[in-house]
C-alpha positions as CSV (number, residue, x, y, z in Angstrom):
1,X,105.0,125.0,106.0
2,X,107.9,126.0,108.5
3,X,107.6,124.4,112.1
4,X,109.6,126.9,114.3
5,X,111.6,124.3,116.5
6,X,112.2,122.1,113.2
7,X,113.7,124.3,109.8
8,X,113.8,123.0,106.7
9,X,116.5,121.0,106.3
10,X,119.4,120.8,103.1
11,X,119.1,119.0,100.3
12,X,121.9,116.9,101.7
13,X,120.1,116.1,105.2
14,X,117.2,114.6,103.0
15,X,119.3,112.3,101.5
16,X,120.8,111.4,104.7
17,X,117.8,111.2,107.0
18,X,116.2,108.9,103.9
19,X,119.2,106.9,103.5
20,X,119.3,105.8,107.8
21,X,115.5,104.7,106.6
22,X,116.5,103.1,103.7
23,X,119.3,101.1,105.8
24,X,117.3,100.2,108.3
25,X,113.8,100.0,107.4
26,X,112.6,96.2,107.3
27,X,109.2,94.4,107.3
28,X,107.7,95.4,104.1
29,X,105.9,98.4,103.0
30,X,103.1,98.6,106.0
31,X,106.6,99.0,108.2
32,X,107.9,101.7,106.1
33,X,105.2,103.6,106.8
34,X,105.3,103.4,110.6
35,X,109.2,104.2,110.3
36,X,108.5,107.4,108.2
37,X,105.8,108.1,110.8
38,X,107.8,107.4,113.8
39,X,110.8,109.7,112.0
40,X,108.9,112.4,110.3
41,X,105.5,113.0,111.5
42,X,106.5,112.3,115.5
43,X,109.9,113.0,115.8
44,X,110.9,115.8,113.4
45,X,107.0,117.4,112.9
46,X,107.4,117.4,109.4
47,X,103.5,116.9,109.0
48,X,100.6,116.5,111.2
49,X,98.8,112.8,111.4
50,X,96.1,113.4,108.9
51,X,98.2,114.8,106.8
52,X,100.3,111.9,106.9
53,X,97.6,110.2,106.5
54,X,95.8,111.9,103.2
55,X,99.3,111.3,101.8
56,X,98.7,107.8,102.3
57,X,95.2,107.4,101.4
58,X,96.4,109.3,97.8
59,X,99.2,106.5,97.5
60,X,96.9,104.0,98.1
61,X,95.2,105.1,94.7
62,X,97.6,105.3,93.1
63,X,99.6,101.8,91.6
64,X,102.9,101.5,92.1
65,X,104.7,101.1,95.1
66,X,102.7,103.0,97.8
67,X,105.7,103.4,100.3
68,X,108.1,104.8,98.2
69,X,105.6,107.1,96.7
70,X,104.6,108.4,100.1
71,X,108.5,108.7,100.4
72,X,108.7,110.9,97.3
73,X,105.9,112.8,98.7
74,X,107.6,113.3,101.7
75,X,110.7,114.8,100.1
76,X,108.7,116.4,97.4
77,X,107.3,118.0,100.2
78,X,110.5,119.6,102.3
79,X,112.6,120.1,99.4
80,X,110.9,120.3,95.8
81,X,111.8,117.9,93.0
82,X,115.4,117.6,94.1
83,X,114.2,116.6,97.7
84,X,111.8,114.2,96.2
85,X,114.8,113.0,93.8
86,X,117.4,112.7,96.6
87,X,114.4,111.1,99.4
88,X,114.0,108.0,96.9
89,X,117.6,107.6,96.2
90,X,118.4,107.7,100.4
91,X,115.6,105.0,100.4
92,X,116.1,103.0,97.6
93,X,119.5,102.7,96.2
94,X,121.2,100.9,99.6
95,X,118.8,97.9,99.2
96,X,118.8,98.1,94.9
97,X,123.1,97.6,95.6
98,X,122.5,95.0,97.6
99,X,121.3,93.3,95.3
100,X,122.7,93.9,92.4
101,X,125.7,92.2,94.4
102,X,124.2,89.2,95.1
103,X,123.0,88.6,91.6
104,X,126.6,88.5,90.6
105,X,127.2,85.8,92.7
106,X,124.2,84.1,93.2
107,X,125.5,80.8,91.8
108,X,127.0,80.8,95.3
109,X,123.7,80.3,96.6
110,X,124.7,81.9,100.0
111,X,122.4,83.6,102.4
112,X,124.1,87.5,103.8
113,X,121.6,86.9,106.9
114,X,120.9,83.5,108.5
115,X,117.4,82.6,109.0
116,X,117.7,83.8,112.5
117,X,119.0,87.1,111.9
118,X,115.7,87.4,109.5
119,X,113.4,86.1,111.6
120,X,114.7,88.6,114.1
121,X,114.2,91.4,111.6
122,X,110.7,90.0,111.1
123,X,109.5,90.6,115.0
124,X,110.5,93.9,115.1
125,X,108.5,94.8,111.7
126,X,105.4,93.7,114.3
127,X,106.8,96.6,116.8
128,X,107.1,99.3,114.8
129,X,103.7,98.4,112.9
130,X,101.6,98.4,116.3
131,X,103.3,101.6,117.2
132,X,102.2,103.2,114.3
133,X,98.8,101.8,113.9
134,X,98.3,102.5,117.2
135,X,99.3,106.2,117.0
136,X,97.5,106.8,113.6
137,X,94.5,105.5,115.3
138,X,94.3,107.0,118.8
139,X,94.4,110.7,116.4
140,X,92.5,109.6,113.3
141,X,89.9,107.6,115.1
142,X,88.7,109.5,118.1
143,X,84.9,108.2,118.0
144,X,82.6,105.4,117.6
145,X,81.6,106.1,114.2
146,X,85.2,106.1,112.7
147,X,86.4,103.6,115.2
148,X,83.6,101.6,113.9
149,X,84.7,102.1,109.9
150,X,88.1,101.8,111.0
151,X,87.1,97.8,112.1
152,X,85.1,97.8,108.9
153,X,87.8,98.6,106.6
154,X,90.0,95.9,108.6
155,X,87.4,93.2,108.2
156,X,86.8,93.7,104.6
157,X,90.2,94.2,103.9
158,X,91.5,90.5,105.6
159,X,88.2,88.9,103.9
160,X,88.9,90.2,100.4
161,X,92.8,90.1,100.4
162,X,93.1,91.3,97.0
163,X,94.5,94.6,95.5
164,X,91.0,96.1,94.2
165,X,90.0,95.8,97.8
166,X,92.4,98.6,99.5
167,X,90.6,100.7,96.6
168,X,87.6,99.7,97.0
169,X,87.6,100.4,100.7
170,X,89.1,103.7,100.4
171,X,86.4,105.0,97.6
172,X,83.5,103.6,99.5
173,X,84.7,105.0,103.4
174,X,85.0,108.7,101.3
175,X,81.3,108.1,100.8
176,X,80.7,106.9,103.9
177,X,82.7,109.5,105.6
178,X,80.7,112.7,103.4
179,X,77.6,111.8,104.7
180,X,77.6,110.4,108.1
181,X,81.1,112.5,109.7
182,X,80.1,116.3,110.3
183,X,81.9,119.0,108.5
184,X,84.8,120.4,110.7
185,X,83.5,124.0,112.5
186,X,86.4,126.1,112.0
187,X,88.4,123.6,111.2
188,X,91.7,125.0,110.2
189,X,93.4,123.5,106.7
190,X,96.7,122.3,107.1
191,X,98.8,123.5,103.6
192,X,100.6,121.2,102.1
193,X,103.6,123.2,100.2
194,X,104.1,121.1,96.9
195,X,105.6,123.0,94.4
196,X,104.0,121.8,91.6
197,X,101.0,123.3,89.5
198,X,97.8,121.9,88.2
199,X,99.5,122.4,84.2
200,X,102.9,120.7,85.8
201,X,100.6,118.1,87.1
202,X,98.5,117.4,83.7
203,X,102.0,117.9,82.2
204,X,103.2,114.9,84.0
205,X,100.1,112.8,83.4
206,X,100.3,113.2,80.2
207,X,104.1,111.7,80.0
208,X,102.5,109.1,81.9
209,X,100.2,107.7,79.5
210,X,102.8,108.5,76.4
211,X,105.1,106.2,78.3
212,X,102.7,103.1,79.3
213,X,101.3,103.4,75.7
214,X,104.0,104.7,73.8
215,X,107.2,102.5,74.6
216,X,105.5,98.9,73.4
217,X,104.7,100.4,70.2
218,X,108.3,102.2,70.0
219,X,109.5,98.6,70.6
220,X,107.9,96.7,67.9
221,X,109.5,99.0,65.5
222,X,113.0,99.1,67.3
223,X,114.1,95.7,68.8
224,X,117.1,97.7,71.2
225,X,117.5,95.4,74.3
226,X,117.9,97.8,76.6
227,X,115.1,99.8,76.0
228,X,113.0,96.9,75.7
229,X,113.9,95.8,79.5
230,X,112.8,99.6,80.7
231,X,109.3,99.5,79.0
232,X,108.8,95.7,80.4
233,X,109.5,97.4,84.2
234,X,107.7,100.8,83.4
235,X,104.4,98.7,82.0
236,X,105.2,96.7,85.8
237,X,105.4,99.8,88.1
238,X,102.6,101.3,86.1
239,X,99.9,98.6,86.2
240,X,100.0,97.0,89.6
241,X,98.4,98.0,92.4
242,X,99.3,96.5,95.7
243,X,102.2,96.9,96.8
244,X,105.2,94.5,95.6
245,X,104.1,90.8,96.2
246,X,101.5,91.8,93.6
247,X,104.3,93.0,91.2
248,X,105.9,89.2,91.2
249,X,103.9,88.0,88.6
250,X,104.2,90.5,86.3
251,X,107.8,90.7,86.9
252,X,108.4,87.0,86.4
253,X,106.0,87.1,82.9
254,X,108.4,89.7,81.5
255,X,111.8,88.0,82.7
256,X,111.1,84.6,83.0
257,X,108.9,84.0,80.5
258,X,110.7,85.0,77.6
259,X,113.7,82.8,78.5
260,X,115.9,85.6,80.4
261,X,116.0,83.7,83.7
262,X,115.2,80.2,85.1
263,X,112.7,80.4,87.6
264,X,115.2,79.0,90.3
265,X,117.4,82.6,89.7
266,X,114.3,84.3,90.0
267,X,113.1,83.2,93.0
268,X,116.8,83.2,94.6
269,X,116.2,87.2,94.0
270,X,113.2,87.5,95.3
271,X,114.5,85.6,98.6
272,X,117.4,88.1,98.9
273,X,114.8,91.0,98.5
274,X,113.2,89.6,101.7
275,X,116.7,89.8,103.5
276,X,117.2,93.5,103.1
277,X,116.1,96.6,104.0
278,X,113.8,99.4,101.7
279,X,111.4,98.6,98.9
280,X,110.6,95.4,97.5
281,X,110.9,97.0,94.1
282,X,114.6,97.3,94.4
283,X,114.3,93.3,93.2
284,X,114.1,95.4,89.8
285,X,117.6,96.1,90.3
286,X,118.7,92.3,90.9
287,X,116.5,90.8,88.1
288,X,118.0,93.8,85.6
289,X,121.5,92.8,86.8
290,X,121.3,88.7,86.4
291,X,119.9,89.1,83.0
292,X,122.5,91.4,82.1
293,X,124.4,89.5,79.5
294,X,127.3,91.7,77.9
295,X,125.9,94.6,79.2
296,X,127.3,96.1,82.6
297,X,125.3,94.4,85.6
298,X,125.8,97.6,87.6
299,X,124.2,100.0,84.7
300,X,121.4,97.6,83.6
301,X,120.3,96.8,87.2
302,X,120.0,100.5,87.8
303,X,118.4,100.8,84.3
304,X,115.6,98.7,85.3
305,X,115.1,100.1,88.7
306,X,114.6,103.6,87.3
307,X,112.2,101.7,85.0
308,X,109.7,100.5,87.4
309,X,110.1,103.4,89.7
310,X,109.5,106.1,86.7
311,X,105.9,105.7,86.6
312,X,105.9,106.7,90.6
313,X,107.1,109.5,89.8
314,X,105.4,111.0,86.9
315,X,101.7,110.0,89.2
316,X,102.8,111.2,92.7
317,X,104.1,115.1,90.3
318,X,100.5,114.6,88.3
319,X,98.2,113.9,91.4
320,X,99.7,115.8,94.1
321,X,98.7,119.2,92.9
322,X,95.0,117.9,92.1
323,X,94.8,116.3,95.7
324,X,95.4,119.6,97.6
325,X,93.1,121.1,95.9
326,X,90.7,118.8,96.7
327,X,92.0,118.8,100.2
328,X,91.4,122.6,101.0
329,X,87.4,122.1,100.4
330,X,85.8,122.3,103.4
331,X,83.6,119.6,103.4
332,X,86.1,117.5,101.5
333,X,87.7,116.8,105.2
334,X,84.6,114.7,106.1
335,X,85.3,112.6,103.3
336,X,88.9,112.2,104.1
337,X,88.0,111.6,107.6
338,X,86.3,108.9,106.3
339,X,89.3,107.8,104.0
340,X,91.7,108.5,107.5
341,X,89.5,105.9,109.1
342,X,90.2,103.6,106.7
343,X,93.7,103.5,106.2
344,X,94.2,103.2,109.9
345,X,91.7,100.2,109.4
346,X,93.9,98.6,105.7
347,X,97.3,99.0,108.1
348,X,95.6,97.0,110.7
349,X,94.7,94.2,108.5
350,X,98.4,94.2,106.8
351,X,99.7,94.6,111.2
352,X,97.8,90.9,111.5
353,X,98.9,89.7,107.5
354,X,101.5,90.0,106.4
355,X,102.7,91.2,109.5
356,X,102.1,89.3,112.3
357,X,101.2,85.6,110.7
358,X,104.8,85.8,108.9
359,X,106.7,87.0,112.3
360,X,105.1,85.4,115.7
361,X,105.3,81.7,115.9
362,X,106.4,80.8,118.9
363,X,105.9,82.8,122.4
364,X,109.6,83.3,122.2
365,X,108.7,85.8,119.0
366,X,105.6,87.4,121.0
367,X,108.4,88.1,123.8
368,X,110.8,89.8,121.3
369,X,107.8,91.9,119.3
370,X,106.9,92.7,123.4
371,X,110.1,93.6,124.4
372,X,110.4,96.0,120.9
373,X,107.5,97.4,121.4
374,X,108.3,99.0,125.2
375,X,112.0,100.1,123.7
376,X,110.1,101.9,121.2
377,X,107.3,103.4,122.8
378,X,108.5,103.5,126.7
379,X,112.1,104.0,126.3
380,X,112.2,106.0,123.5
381,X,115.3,104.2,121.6
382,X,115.4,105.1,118.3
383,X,113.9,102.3,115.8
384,X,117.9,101.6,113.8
385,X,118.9,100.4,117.0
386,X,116.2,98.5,118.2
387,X,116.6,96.5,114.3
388,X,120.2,95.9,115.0
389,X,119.0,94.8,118.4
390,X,116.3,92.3,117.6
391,X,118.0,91.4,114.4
392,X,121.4,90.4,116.8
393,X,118.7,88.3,119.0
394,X,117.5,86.7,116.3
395,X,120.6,85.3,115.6
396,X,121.8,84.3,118.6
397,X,118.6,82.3,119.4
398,X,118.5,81.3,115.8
């Protein structure tokens, strides 16, 4: 798909354009995906709404961490596997260094950001959420039927706050969608141009499946440490579904539990992780690094970062093909009208919680998410600096 005021770019401009969103994207996965919206789908055209939005919907699916595999998609998308290699790096690996720092000195016990400076961080995740849930749904919901399954999905969603819920939701508005929504007259079907096959696909599905059943039967014949830390992340990024609050637990039974951390170091990371920019999953990184022993901190925090992310990647390579296929059947697009609707409606839950309740306290916050918001939408400034911006307020009135 070539936009004519907007080329493809180089394999190096992926990593760089990723690696700005990696630096400066905070708030948690629901803000990701208005910051790859706002930079990608409205800025640089990369993809129309609804595809943006099937791309989501798939992720949602999907377990793992649903931002960064929309971010793989994204650069699986523009620039092949490499693109989808360097587009997670750019995102990831700022935020996974981070950390890995501050596990080597987390005896310190020193915040990098004081609580005002995070707060601040906080309020402007509210911005660029209602900007994008507000774009997403002035497109995808354009009547009363899928305004009303838009509210439906919302209510349901807040009500039943658990991670079988943003499944269930999706599955059922499909239904809901294929027999109430019309089938599109002449409606055109946008392409999405992933390289990858249907045997690639089943190829990678398979490795899967040979990886979350495989390794812990590899491991009780070989006791090798390392390996043994990379199937407890893989069998983490492979089973929950959620987003990464829901990976804690199983995190913490796989490092905590066996005696490689005390609870206090564990939760020390898992403050930090809330102080940075990117994916929650780069907390991989810091837990791989403080339990690193005599092994490099550096090379087993990366270890276990690619460990919890490898999953992502074999499932976003194994579904994609399978999903535009599915997506270039004409009466399929009622159904993912119906799905559309619904993710509009899941981000609008996670724009009120997480979002909001963790962020606007006081009418002093309301002001700051206000102000943020008209930067954003009226003045057009580009979301880094309205981050530095908010984040610098925070501090100050901190």
């Amino acid at each position: 798909m070539k936009n004519p005021k907007h080329e493809p770019e180089s394999t190096w401009q992926i990593f760089l354009i990723f690696l700005r969103l990696g630096l400066t994207s905070f708030g948690g996965p629901v803000a990701h995906l208005g910051y790859f919206r706002q930079a990608l789908v409205v800025r640089r055209k990369w993809l129309s709404e609804s595809a943006y939005a099937d791309l989501i919907g798939l992720c949602q699916f999907l377990p793992g961490p649903a931002s960064s595999q929309v971010c793989m998609s994204l650069g699986l998308l523009r620039r092949g596997y490499l693109g989808m290699a360097l587009a997670w790096i750019g995102f990831t690996m700022s935020s996974a260094l981070a950390l890995i720092a501050f596990a080597l000195t987390v005896t310190h016990g020193r915040a990098w950001l004081s609580a005002g400076a995070l707060h601040g961080l906080k309020v402007v995740a509210v911005a660029v959420v209602a900007q994008a849930v507000w774009g997403m749904g002035t497109r995808l919901c354009n009547d009363r039927t899928r305004v009303t399954m838009m509210a439906a999905a919302a209510a349901f969603v807040l009500v039943f706050p658990y991670a079988w819920g943003q499944i269930a939701v999706i599955a059922v508005a499909a239904v809901v969608g294929l027999l109430v929504l019309p089938t599109p007259k002449n409606d055109k079907h946008e392409p999405l141009p992933f390289a990858v096959g249907t045997r690639t696909g089943a190829v990678a599905l398979f490795l899967f499946f040979v990886g979350l059943l495989g390794l812990p039967l590899v491991m009780e014949a070989v006791d090798f440490g390392e390996w043994r830390a990379f199937d407890g992340f893989y069998r983490a990024g492979s089973l929950v579904f959620g987003g990464g609050h829901v990976v804690l637990p199983l995190l913490q039974n796989e490092v905590v539990a066996p005696g490689g951390l005390s609870n206090e170091t564990f939760l020390a990371g898992y403050g930090a992780a809330q102080a940075v920019p990117g994916p929650l999953f780069s907390f991989s990184a810091y837990l791989g690094a403080a339990m690193a022993g005599d092994v490099s901190p550096w090379l087993l925090g990366l270890w276990c970062l690619l460990g919890i992310y490898t999953p992502s990647f074999f499932l976003v390579v194994g579904t994609i093909s399978f999903w535009e296929r599915i997506r270039r059947v004409p009466s399929s697009r009622a159904a993912l009208g119906g799905i559309n609707a619904a993710v509009v409606g899941i981000l609008l839950a996670a724009f009120y919680d997480p979002v909001w309740t963790a962020a606007i306290v006081t009418p002093g916050d309301f002001a700051l998410a206000l102000v943020a918001l008209t930067a954003l939408i009226f003045w057009k400034l580009p979301p880094w600096l309205v981050v530095v911006l908010c984040g610098a307020i925070g501090a100050i009135l901190g």
